[in-house]
TORLOKE-714532 format. One record per residue (C-alpha): x, y, z; residue number from 0. Coordinates in nm, 3 decimals, padded with zeros to 5 digits. Last residue first. Layout:
# TORLOKE-714532
REC|X|Y|Z|NUM
...
This chain:
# TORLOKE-714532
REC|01.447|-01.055|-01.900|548
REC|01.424|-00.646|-01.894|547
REC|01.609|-00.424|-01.657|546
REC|01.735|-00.103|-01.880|545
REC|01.562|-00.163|-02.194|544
REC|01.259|-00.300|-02.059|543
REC|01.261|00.006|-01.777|542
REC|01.357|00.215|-02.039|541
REC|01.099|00.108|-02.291|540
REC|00.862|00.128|-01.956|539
REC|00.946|00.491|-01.839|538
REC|00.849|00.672|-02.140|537
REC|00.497|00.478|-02.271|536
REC|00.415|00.499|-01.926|535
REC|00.461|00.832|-01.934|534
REC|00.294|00.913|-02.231|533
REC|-00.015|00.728|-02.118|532
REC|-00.030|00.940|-01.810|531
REC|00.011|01.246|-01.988|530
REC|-00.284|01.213|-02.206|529
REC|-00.480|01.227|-01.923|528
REC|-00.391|01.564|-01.847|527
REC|-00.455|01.587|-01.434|526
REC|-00.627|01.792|-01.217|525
REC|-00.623|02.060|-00.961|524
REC|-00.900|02.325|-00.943|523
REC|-00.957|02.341|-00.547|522
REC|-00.582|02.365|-00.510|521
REC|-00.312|02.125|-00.310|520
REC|-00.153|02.034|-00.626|519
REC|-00.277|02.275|-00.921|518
REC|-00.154|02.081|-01.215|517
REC|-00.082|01.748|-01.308|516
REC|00.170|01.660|-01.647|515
REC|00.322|01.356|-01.530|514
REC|00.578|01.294|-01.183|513
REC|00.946|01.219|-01.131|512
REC|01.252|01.169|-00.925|511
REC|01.437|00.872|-01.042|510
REC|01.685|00.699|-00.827|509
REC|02.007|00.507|-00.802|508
REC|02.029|00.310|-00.541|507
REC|02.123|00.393|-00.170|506
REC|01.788|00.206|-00.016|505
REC|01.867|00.541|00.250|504
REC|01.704|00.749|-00.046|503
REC|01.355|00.608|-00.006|502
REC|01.324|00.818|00.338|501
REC|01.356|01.187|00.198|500
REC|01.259|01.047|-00.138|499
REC|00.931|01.023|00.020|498
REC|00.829|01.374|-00.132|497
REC|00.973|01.748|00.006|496
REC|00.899|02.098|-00.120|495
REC|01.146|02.350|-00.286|494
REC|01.153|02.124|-00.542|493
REC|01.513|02.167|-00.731|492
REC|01.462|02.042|-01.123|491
REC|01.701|01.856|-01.353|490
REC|01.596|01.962|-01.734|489
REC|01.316|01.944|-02.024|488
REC|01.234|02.274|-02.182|487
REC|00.947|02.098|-02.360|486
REC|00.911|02.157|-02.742|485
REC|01.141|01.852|-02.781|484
REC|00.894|01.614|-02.580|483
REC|00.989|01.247|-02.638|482
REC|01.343|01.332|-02.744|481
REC|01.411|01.603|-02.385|480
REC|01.249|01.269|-02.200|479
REC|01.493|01.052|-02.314|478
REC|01.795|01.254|-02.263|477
REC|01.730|01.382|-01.924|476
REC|01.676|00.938|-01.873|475
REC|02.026|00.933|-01.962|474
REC|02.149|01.236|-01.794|473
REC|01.988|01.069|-01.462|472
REC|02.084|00.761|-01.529|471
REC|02.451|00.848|-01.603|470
REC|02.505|01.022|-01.274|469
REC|02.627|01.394|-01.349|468
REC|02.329|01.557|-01.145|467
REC|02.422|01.344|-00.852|466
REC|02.138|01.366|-00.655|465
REC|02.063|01.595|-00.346|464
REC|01.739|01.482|-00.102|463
REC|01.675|01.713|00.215|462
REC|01.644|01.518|00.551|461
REC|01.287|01.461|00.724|460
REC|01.140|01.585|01.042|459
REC|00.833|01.550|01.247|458
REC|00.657|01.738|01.511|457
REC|00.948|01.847|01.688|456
REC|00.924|02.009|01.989|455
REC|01.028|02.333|02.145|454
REC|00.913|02.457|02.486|453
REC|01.030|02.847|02.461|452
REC|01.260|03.058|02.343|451
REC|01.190|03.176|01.972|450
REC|01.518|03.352|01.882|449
REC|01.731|03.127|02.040|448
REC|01.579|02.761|02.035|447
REC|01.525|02.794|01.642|446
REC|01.876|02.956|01.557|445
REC|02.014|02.627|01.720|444
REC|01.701|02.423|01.559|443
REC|01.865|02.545|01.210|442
REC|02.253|02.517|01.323|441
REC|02.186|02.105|01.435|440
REC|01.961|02.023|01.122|439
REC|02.159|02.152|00.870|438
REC|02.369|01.859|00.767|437
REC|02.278|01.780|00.394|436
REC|02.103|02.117|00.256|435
REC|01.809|02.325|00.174|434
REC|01.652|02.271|00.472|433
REC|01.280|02.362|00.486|432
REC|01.110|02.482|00.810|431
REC|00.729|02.481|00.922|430
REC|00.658|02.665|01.235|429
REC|00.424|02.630|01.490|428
REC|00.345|02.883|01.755|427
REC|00.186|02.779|02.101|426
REC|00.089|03.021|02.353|425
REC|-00.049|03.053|02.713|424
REC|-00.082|03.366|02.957|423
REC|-00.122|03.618|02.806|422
REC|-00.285|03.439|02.484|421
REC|-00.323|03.145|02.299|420
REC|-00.264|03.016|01.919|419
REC|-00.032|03.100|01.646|418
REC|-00.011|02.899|01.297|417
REC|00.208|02.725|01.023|416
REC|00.434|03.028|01.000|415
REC|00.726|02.987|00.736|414
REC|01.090|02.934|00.796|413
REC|01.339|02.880|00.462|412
REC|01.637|02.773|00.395|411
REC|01.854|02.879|00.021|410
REC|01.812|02.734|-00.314|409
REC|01.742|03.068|-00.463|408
REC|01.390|03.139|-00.657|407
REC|01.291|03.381|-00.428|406
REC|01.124|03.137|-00.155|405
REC|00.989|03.311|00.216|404
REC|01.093|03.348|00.556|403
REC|01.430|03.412|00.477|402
REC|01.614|03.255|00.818|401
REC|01.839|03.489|01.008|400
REC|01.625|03.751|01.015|399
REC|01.287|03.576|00.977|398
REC|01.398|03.437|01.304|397
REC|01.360|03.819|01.462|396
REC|01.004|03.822|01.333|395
REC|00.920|03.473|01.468|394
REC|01.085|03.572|01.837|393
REC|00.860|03.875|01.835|392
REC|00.529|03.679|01.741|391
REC|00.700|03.434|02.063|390
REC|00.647|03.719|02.279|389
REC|00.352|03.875|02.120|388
REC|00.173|03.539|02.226|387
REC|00.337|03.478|02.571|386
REC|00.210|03.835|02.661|385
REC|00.396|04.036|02.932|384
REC|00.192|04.345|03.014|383
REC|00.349|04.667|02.917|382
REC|00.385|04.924|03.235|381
REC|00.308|04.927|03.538|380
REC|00.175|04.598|03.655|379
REC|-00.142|04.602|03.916|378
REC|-00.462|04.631|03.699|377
REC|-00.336|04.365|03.526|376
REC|-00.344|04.105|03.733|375
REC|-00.048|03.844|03.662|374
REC|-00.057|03.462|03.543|373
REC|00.290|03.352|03.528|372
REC|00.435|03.329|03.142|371
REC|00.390|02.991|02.896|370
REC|00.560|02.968|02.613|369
REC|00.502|02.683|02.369|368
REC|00.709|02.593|02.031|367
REC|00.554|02.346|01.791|366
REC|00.787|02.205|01.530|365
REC|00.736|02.106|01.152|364
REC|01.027|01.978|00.949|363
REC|01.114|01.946|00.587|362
REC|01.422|01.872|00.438|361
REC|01.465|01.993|00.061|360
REC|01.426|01.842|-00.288|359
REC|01.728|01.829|-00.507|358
REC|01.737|01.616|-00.832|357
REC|01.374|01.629|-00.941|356
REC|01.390|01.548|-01.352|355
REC|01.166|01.733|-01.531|354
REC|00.859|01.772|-01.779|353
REC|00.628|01.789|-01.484|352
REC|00.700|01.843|-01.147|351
REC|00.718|01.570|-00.864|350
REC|00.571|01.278|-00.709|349
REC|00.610|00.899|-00.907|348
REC|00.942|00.811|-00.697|347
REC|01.163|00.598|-00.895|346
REC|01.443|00.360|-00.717|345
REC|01.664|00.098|-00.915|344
REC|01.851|-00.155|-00.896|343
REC|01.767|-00.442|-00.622|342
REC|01.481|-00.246|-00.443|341
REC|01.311|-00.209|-00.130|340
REC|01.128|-00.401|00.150|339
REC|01.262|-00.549|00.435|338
REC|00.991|-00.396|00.745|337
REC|01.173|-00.109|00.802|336
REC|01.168|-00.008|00.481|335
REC|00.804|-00.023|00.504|334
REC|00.776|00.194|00.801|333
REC|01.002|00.404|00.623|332
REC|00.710|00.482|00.356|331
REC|00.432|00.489|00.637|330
REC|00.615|00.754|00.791|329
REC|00.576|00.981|00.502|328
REC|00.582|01.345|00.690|327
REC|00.207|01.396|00.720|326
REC|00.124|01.413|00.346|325
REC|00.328|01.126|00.229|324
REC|00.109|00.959|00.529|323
REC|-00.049|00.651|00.343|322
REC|00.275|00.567|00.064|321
REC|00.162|00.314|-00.193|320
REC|00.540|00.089|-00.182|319
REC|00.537|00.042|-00.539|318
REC|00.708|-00.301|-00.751|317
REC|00.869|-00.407|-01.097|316
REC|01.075|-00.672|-01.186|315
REC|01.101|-00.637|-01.577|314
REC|00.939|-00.845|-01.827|313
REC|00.707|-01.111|-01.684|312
REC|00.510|-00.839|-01.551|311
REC|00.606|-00.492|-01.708|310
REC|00.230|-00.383|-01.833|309
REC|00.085|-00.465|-01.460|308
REC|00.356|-00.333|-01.304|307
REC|00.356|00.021|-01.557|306
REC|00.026|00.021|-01.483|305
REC|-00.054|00.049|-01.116|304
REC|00.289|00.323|-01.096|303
REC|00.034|00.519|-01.329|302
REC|-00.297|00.511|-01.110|301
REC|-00.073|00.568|-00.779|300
REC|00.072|00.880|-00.994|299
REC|-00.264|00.994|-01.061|298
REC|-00.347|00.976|-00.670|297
REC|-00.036|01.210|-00.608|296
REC|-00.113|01.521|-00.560|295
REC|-00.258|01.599|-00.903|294
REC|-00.561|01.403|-00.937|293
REC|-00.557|01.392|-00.496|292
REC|-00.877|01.625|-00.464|291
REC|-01.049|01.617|-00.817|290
REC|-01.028|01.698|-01.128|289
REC|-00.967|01.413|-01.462|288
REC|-00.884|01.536|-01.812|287
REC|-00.881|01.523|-02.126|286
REC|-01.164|01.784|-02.193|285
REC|-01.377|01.699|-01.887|284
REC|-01.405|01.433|-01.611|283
REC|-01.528|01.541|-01.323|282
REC|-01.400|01.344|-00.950|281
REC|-01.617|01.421|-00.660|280
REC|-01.400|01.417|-00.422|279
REC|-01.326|01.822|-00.438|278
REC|-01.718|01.833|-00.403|277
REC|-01.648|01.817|00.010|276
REC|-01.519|02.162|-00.011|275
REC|-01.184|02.302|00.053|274
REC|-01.027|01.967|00.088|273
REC|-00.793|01.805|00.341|272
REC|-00.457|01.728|00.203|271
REC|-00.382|01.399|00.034|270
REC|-00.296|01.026|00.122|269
REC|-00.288|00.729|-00.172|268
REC|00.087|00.777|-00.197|267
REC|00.356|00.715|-00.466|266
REC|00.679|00.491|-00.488|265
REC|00.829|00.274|-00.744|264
REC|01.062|-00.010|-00.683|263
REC|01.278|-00.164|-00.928|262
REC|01.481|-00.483|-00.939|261
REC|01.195|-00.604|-00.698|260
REC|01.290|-00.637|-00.326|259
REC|00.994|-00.750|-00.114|258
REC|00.900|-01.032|-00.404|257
REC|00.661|-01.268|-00.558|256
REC|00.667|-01.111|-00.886|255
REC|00.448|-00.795|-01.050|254
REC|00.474|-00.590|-00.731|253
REC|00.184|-00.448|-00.455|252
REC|00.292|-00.269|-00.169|251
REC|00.011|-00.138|00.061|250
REC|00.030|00.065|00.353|249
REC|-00.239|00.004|00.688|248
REC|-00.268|00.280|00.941|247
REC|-00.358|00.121|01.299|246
REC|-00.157|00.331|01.496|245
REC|00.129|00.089|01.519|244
REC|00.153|00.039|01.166|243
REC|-00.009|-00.228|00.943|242
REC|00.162|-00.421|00.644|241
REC|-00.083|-00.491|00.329|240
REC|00.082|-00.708|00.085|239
REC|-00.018|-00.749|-00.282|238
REC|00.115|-00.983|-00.527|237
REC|-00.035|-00.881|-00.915|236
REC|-00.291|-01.092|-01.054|235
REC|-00.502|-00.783|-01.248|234
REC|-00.746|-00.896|-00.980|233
REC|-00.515|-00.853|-00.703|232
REC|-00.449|-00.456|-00.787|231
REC|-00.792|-00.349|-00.767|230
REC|-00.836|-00.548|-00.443|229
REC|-00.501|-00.369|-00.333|228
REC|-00.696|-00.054|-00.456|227
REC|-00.964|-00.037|-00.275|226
REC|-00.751|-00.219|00.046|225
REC|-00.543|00.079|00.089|224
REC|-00.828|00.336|-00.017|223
REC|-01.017|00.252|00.265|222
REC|-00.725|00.204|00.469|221
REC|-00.709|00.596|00.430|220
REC|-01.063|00.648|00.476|219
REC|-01.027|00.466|00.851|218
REC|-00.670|00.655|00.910|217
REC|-00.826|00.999|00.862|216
REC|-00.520|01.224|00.933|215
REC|-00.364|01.191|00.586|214
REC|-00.714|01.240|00.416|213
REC|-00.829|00.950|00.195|212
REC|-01.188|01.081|00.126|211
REC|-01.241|00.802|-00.154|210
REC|-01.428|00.955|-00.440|209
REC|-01.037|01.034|-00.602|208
REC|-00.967|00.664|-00.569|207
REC|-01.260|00.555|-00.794|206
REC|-01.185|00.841|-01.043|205
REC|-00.817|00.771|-01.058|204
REC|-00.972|00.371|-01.129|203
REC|-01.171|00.496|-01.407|202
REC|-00.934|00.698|-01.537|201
REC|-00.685|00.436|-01.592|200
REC|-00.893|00.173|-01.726|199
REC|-01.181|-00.048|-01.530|198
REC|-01.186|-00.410|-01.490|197
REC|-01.512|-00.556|-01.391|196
REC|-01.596|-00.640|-01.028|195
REC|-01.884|-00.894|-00.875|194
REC|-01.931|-01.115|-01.200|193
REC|-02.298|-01.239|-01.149|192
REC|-02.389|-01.459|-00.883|191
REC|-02.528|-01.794|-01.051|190
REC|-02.864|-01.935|-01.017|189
REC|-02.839|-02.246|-01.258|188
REC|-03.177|-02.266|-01.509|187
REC|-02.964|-02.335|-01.830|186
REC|-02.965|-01.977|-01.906|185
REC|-02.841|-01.872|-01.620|184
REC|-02.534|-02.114|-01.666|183
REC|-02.520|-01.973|-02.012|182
REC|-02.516|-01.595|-01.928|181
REC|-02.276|-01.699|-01.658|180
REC|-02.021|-01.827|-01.887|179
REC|-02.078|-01.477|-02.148|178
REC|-01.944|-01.294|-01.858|177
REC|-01.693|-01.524|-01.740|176
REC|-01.545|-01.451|-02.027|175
REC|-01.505|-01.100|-02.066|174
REC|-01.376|-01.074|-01.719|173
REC|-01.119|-01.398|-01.775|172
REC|-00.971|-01.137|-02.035|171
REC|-00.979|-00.870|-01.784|170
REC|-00.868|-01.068|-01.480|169
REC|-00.527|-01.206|-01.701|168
REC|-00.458|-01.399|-01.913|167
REC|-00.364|-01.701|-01.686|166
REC|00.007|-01.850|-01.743|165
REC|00.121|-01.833|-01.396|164
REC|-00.138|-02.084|-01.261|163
REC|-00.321|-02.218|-01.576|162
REC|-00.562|-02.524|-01.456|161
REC|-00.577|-02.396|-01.112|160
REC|-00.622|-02.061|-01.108|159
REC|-00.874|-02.067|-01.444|158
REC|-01.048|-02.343|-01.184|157
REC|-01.057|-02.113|-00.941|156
REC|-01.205|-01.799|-01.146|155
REC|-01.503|-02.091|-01.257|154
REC|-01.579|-02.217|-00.940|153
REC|-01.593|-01.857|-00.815|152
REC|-01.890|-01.791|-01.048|151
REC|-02.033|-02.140|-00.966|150
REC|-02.055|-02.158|-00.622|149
REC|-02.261|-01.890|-00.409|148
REC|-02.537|-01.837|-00.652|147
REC|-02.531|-02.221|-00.663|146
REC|-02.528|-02.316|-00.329|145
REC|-02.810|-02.025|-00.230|144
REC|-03.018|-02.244|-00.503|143
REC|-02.950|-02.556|-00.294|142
REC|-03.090|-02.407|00.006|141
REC|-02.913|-02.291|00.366|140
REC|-02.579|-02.184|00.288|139
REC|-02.461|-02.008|00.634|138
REC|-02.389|-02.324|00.834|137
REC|-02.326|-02.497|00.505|136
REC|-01.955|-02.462|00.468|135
REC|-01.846|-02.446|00.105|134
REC|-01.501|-02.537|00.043|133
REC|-01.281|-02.454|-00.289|132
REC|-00.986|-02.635|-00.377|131
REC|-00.610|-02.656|-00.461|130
REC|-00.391|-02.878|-00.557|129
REC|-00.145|-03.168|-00.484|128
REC|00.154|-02.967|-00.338|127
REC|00.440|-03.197|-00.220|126
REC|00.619|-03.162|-00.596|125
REC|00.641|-02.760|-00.486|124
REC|00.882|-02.814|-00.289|123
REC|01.227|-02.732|-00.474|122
REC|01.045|-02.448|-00.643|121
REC|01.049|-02.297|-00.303|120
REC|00.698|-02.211|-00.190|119
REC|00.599|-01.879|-00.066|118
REC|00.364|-01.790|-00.346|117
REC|00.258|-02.168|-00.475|116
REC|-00.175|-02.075|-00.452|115
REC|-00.163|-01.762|-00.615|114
REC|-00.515|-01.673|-00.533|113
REC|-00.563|-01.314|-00.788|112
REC|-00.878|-01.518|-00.977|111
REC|-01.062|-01.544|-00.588|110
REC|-00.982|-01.164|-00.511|109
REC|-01.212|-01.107|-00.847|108
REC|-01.460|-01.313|-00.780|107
REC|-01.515|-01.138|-00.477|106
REC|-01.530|-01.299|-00.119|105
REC|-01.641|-01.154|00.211|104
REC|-01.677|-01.233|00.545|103
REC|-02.015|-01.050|00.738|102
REC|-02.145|-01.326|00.873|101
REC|-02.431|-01.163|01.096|100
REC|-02.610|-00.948|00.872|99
REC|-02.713|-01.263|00.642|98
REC|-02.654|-01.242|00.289|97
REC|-02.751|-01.494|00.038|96
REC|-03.001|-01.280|-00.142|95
REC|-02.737|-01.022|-00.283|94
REC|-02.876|-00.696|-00.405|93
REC|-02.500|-00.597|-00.526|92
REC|-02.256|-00.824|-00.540|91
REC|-02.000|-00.916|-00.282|90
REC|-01.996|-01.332|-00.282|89
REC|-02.036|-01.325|00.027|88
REC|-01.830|-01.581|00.215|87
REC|-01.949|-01.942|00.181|86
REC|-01.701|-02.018|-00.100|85
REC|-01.414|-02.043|00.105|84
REC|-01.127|-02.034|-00.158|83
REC|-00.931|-01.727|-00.097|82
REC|-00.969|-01.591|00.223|81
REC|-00.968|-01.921|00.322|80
REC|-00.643|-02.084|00.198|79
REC|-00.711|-02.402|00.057|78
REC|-00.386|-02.510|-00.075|77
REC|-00.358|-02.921|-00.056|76
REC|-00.067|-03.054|00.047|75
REC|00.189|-03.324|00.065|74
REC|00.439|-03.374|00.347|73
REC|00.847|-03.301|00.297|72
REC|00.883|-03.126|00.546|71
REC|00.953|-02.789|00.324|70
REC|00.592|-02.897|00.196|69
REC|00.386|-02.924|00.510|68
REC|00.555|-02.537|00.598|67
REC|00.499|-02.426|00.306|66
REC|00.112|-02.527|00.330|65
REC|00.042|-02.390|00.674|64
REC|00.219|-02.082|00.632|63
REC|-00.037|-02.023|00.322|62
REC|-00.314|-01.953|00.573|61
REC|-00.549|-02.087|00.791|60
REC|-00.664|-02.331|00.540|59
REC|-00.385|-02.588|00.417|58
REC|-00.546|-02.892|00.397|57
REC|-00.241|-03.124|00.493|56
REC|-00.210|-03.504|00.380|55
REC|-00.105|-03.742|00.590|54
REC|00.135|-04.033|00.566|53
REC|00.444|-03.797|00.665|52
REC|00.310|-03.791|01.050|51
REC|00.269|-03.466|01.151|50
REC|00.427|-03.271|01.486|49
REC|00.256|-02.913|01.549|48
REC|00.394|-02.545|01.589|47
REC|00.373|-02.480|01.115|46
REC|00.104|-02.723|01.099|45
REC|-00.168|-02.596|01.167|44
REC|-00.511|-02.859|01.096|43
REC|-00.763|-03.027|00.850|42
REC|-00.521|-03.327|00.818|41
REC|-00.609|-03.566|00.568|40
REC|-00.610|-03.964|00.627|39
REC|-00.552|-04.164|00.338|38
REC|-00.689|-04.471|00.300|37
REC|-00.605|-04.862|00.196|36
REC|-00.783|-04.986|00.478|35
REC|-00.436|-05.016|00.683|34
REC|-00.393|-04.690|00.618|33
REC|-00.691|-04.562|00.771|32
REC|-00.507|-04.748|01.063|31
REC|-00.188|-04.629|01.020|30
REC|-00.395|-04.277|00.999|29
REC|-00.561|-04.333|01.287|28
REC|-00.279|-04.366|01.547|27
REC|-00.070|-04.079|01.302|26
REC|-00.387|-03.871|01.472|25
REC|-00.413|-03.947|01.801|24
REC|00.008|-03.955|01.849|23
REC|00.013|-03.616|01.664|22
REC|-00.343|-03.450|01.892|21
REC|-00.131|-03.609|02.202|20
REC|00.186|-03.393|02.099|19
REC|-00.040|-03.094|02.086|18
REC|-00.189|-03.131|02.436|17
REC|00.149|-03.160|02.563|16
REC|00.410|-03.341|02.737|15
REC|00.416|-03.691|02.572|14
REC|00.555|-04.000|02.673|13
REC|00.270|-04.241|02.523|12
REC|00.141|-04.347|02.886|11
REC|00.224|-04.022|03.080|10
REC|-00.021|-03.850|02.768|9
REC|-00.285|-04.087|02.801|8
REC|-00.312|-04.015|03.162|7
REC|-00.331|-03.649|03.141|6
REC|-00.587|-03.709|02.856|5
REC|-00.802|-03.942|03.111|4
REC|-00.745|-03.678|03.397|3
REC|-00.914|-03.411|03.132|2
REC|-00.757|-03.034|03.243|1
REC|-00.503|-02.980|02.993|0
């Protein structure tokens, strides 16, 4: 600190930084306010900085702030910005109170999600006093931008306050907030109408399904991320966005305030790059929903969405929303990584139909270059070495010791991704599945000889084999074969790969699944409606049966 007077204050109270002289300043005025029979407040971090008990903390920058005031034993008040600070846009359409530089935003509907306790022991909780709303008047400018800006949030906070675990729910409060700002117009008050009205299931597929979310397209990816977590908050579920190195964001949303619910589902917003740009434009017709991701694995997202919202207070329920399923599923272990999982039970919503998956294989993509001495051509006798036909020639001598191709027989397999270069110069890419535990080593072995070459490894992931005898799995076999009799309903080998691959190292029992969706990957894929009810209906009597309170 650079102020000779502070530096002198500090040698006279015995402190040895700036933040020790903010304590002694302010525990100096609050004895005083004290004194006057007031109660200072401290609009300030607490988590790095000394506080005298006889404050009060607004807790703004964050929930940290609050549990952190509370496990010291020093009241509260929960404030948290992105929640409560009503001079953020409201997010309506045509809004008048907009200006193009403050660009923070605030939806009714992320203002009814606030959980203003999450993170606080139960023990603590007697040191928070409340909550409240702030409107900073830098960017609120007339009393009729106050109201527009006020009252519909007002009202989703006070439903927070006054009910806290108990509230019905955004759809109910929906309806009613409604019909409250029809009065408050009425009566002359200018009131921002309700930003974000619940939708059903196929809305919401619809919604995702317009959102480009392509594996490699990180921005439309995070897109859909924070679409849905918004989604997600409103229906007052917990939602935590975790971001990756490279900027990719993954959501995990549960029904309680947890990283470990007793069961954790898993699907992905990512899909493959379309064949035309109309593929995300989602059609709605006879029952069902088309559109790039309906079948691979948006629907899924859509269903695991549900089954937490229909399960809260019942069973434990929670869904990592895989961003790079599509890529290898990084984002999936990523989130591992970072301490969350489940207690009991593991069910990934990305499979066939009318079965239970119980072996998936490995997948791994390498790139192999070879690159030959540049020669003139006039001057060789003979054939002219080509890196290209080279490697070409190690491919069709790996297709005889790997079957390039699937007959039906749980057996590996190499398939050609693509070739590129010339003489000179090429690079050949290969896609591999493993079909079991252990394979790695004599697969890359058989790799490295026939192909020669640079090899590397694009990305990699282990083949999946259940227990077919486990009693979950011929439990939930038996389940499914009484819901659909006319179904030839049975355990199922996928010859392709989902985030089981990663999701299997949680070593709990698991659930390999997916609804009636068609034409994965395909310009005509969709999804039966129908189906997503049914297996909601399925999985949640034995989720309450298995797991419930």
């Amino acid at each position: 600190i650079a102020c000779p007077k502070c530096q002198a204050k500090m040698r006279e109270l015995g402190v040895r930084t700036p933040e020790g002289l903010q304590a002694k300043v302010n525990g100096h005025f609050a004895d005083y306010l004290a004194k006057k029979g007031k109660r200072a407040i401290w609009w300030g971090e607490i988590p790095e900085r000394e506080v005298p008990k006889n404050l009060a903390v607004m807790s703004w920058l964050g929930a940290e702030c609050g549990v952190a005031a509370a496990k010291k034993g020093i009241e509260a008040v929960m404030c948290e910005h992105f929640y409560t600070y009503f001079d953020y846009s409201p997010c309506v359409a045509d809004d008048p109170c907009t200006y193009p530089w403050f660009t923070e935003k605030l939806p009714v509907s992320k203002v009814y999600s606030y959980d203003p306790l999450k993170g606080i022991p139960p023990e603590f909780r007697k040191y928070i006093l409340g909550g409240e709303c702030c409107n900073w008047t830098e960017y609120t400018c007339t009393e009729q931008d106050l109201d527009w800006k006020l009252w519909t949030r007002a009202a989703a906070l006070s439903e927070v306050l006054w009910t806290g675990a108990k509230r019905p729910g955004y759809a109910d409060f929906y309806r009613r907030l409604t019909n409250h700002c029809a009065r408050l117009v009425a009566e002359g008050v200018n009131c921002s109408p309700p930003d974000l009205p619940p939708v059903d299931d196929p809305t919401l597929l619809e919604e995702l399904i317009r959102i480009p979310s392509v594996s490699a397209d990180i921005p439309q990816v995070n897109r859909a991320v924070r679409h849905l977590r918004d989604r997600l908050s409103a229906d007052g579920l917990c939602c935590r966005v975790e971001t990756m190195d490279d900027g990719r964001e993954v959501l995990f949303a549960a029904n309680a305030d947890t990283q470990t619910p007793d069961v954790l589902l898993s699907a992905h917003l990512d899909v493959v790059p379309a064949q035309t740009p109309d593929l995300f434009v989602p059609r709605r017709e006879n029952g069902r929903i088309f559109g790039r991701g309906a079948s691979d694995c948006k629907e899924h997202c859509v269903l695991a969405a549900r089954l937490m919202r229909e399960l809260a207070g019942k069973v434990s329920v929670g869904c990592v929303f895989g961003s790079d399923e599509e890529m290898g599923g990084r984002s999936t272990a990523f989130m591992m990584e970072k301490g969350y999982g489940a207690e009991k039970l593991v069910i990934v919503l990305d499979s066939e139909q009318y079965a239970i998956t119980t072996r998936q294989k490995g997948l791994a993509h390498y790139v192999f270059v070879r690159d030959l001495p540049p020669v003139h051509t006039g001057m060789v006798k003979g054939p002219v070495p080509n890196a290209a036909v080279e490697l070409m020639r190690g491919f069709e001598e790996l297709t005889k010791a790997i079957a390039d191709y699937e007959d039906g027989s749980w057996r590996d397999v190499v398939s050609l991704v693509s070739v590129s270069g010339g003489r000179d110069h090429a690079e050949l890419k290969v896609c591999v599945r493993a079909a079991e535990y252990g394979s790695w080593e004599r697969l890359e072995g058989l790799l490295r000889e026939k192909l020669g070459g640079k090899m590397t490894c694009l990305r990699k992931g282990d083949p999946v084999i259940l227990d077919e005898t486990a009693s979950h799995l011929v439990e939930f076999r038996e389940r499914m074969r009484a819901k659909w009799p006319e179904r030839n309903v049975d355990f199922y080998h996928l010859n392709s790969s989902t985030d089981a691959r990663h999701l299997q190292y949680l070593k709990k029992p698991m659930l390999i699944l997916g609804v009636d969706a068609r034409g994965a990957h395909a310009p005509g894929e969709y999804v039966i409606l129908s189906s997503l009810d049914e297996h909601a209906e399925l999985i949640g009597a034995y989720l309450r049966e298995r797991f419930g309170k």
